[in-house]
N, C-alpha and C positions, 0 to 999 in steps of 0.2 A: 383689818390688816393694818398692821403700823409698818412703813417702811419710810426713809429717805427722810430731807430737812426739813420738805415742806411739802403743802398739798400738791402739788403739779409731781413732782418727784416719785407719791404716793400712788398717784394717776396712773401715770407711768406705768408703775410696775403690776398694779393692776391689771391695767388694761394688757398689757405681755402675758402675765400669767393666764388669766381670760382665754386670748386667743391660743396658747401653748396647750390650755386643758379642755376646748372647744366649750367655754360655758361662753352664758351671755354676757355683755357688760354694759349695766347700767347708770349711767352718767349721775354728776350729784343733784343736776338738775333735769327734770325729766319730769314731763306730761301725765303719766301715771303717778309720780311722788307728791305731787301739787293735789291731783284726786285725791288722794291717800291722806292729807294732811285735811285738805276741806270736808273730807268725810270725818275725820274724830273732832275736826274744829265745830264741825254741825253738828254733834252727839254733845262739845262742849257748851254751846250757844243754845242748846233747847233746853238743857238739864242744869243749868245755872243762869237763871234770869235776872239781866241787868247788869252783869257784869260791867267795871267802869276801864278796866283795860287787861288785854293778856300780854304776857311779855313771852316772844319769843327768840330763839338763838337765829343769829342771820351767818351764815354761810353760802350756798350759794343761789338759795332763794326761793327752795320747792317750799320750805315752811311756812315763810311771811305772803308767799303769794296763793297759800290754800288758805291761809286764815283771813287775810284779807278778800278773798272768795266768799268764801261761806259767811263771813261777816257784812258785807256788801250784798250778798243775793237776800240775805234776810232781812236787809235795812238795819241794822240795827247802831247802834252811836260807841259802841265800846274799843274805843282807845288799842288800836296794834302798837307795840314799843320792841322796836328789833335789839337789842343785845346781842355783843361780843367780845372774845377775850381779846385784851390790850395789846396783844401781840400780833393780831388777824393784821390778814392784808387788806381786809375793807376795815378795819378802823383806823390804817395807817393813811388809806386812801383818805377815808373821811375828813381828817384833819385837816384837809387841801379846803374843808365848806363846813357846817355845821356840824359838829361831834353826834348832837343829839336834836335824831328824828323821829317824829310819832304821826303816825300814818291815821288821819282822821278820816270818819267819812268826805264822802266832799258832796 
């Protein structure tokens, strides 16, 4: 669904339509999206060995926190790098502290 200026706008009108057609409505971040992301991130992590890093898109965070899941439950050292388009509102935020962050093991 493309609607409004920006994501919150988008939200919006989702979430209306949602409750107007009685379907469910699930948020961009969500508990099951983060499963969902650690489960292909651990089909990526067993079928490519040693990878030195994945880049993933950051939005609003089911992504980077399933692959950092699945990469952490397996111990493994390969480099998370979140990425986003120049006009996001976390990379306008980010500019407030370091542009570019890489989510090592710790």
């Amino acid at each position: 669904m493309a609607y409004g200026r920006d994501f919150d706008e988008a939200r919006h009108e989702a979430q209306r339509v949602a409750g107007a057609q009685g379907l469910h409505f699930v948020p961009s971040f969500h508990r099951d999206l983060v499963a969902g992301v650690a489960r292909y991130a651990l089909e990526l992590f067993r079928a490519v060995a040693d990878l030195d890093a994945v880049y993933v898109a950051v939005g609003m965070g089911s992504g980077i926190c399933g692959l950092l899941a699945a990469r952490d439950l397996l111990g493994l050292k390969t480099g998370i790098i979140g990425v986003c388009a120049p006009t996001t509102t976390i990379r306008t935020r980010s500019r407030k502290g370091p542009v570019r962050r890489r989510w090592l093991p710790s």
